[in-house]
KOLMI-723509 format. One line per field, with one value per residue: z, x, y of N, C-alpha, C in turn; residue in three letters; residue number from 1. Coordinates in Angstrom, 3 decimals, padded with zeros to 6 digits. Atoms other than C-alpha are relative to their C-alpha. Last residue first. Layout:
BEGIN
n_c3 = (Z, ...)
n_c1 = (X, ...)
n_c2 = (Y, ...)
ca_c3 = (Z, ...)
ca_c1 = (X, ...)
ca_c2 = (Y, ...)
c_c3 = (Z, ...)
c_c1 = (X, ...)
c_c2 = (Y, ...)
res = (ALA, ...)
n = (NUM, ...)
// end
This chain:
BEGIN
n_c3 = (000.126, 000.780, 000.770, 001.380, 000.078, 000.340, 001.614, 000.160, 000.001, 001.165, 000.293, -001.145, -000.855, -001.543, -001.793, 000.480, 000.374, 001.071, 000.564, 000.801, 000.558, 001.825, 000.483, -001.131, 000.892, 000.746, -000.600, -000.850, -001.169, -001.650, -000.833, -001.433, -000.546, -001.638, 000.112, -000.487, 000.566, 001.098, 001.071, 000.999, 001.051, 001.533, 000.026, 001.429, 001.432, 000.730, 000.319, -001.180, -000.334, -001.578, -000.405, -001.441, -000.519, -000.919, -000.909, -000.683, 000.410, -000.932, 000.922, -000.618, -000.485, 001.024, 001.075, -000.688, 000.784, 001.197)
n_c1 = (-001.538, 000.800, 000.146, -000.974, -001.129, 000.367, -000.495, -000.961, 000.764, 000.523, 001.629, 000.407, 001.001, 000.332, 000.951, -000.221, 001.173, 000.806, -001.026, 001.290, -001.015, 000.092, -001.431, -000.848, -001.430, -000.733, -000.756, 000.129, -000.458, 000.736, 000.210, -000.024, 000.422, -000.329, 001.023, 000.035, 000.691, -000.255, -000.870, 000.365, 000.443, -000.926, -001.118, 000.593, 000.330, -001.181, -001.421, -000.136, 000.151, 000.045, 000.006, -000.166, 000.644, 001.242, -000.678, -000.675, -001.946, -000.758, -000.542, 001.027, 001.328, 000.951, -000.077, 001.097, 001.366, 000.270)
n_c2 = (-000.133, -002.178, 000.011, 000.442, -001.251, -000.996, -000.293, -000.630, -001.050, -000.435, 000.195, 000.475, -000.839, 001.344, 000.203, -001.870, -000.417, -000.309, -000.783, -000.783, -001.292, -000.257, 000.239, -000.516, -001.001, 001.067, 001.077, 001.446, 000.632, 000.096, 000.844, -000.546, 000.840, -000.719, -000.907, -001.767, -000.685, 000.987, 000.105, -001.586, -000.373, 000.206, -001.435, -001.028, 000.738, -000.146, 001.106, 000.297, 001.114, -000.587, 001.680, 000.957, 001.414, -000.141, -001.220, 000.344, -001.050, -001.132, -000.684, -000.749, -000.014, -000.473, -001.806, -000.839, 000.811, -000.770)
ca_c3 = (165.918, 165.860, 165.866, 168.138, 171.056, 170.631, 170.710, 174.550, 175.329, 174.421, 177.169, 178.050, 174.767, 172.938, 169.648, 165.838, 166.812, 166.369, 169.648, 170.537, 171.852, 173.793, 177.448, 178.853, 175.976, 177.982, 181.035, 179.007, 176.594, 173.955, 170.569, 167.978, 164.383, 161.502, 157.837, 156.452, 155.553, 157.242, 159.625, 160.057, 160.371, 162.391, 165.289, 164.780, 166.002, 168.863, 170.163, 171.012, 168.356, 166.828, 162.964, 162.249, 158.306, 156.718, 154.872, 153.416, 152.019, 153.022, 150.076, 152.778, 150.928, 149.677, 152.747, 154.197, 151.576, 152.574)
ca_c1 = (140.375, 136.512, 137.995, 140.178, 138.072, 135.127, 137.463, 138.031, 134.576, 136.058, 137.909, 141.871, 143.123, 146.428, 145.846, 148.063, 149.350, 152.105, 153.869, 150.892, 153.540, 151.175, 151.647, 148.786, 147.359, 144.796, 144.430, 143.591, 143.913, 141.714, 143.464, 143.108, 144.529, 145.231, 144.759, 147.590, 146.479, 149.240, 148.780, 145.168, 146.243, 148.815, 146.558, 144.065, 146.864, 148.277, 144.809, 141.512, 140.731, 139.526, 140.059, 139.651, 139.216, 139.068, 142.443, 141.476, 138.476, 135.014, 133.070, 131.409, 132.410, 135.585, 136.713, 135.441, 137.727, 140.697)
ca_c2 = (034.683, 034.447, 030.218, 030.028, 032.222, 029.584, 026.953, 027.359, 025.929, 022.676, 022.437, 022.616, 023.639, 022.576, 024.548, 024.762, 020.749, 019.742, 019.521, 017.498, 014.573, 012.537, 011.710, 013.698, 013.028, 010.115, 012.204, 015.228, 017.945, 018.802, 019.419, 022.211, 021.283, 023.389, 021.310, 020.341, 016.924, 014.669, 017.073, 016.781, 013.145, 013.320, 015.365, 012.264, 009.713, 012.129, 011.829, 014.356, 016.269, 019.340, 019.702, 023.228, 023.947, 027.592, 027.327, 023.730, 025.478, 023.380, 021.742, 019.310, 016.528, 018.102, 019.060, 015.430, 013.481, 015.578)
c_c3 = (001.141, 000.038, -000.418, -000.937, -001.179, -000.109, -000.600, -001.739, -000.577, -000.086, -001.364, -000.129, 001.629, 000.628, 001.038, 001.641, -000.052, -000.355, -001.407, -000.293, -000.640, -000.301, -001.291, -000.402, 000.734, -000.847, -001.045, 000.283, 000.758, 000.612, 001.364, 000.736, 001.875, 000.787, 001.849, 000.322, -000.501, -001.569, -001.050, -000.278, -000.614, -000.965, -001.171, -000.064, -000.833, -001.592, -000.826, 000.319, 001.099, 000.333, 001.373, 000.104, 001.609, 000.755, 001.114, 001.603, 001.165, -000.885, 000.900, -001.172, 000.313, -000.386, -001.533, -000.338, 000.486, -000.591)
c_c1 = (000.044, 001.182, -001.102, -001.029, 000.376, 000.743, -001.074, -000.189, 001.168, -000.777, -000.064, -001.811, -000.372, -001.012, 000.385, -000.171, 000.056, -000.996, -000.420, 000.694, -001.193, 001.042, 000.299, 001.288, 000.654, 000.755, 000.256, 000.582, -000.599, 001.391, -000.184, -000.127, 000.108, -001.134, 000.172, -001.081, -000.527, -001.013, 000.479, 001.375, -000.813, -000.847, 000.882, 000.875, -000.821, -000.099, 001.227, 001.223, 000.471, 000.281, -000.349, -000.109, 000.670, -000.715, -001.052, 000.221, 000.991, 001.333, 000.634, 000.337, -000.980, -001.590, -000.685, 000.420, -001.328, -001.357)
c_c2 = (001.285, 000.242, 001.573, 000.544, -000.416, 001.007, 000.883, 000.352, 000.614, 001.374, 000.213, -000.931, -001.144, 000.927, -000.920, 000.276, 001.821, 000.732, 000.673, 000.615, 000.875, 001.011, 000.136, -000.386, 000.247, 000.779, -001.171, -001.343, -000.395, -001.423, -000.140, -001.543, 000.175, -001.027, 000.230, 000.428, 001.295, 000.502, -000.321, 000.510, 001.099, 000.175, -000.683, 001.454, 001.227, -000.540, 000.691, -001.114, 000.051, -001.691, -000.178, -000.926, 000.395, -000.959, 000.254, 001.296, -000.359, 000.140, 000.948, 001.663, 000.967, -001.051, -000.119, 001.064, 001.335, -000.361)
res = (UNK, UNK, UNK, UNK, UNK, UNK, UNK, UNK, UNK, UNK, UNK, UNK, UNK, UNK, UNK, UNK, UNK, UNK, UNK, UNK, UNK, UNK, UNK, UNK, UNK, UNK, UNK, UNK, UNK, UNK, UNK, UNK, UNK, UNK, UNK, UNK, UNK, UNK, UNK, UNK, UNK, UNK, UNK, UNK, UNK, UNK, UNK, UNK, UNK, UNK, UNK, UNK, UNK, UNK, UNK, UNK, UNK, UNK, UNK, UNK, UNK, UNK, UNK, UNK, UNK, UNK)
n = (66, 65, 64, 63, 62, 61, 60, 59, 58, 57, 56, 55, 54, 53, 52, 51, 50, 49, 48, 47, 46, 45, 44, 43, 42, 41, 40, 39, 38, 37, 36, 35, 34, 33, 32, 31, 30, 29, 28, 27, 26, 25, 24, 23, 22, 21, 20, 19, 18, 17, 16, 15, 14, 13, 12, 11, 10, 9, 8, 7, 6, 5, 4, 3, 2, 1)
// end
């Protein structure tokens, strides 16, 4: 929450983008939608949570022109 109102972003207009089960809690923990890059270290992660499971990062050009 700190960095939303750092950067004066609008919860509703945040992406988070990570790469762990840890930072996926804490854009939950913050409501704020949360795309995560799969890979050999999530591979065993619960991402269940998350808004995104993507493959690449090129992918979050689609997410985010909706």
């Amino acid at each position: 929450m700190a960095g939303l109102k750092r950067f004066g972003a609008p919860q509703d207009e945040t992406l988070v983008v990570e790469d762990s089960s840890r930072g996926l809690a804490s854009a939950v923990a913050a409501g704020i939608d949360c795309a995560v890059v799969r890979n050999s270290f999530t591979a065993t992660q619960d991402l269940s949570r998350a808004t995104h499971r993507i493959d690449a990062l090129a992918e979050l050009a689609s997410i985010v022109r909706g």
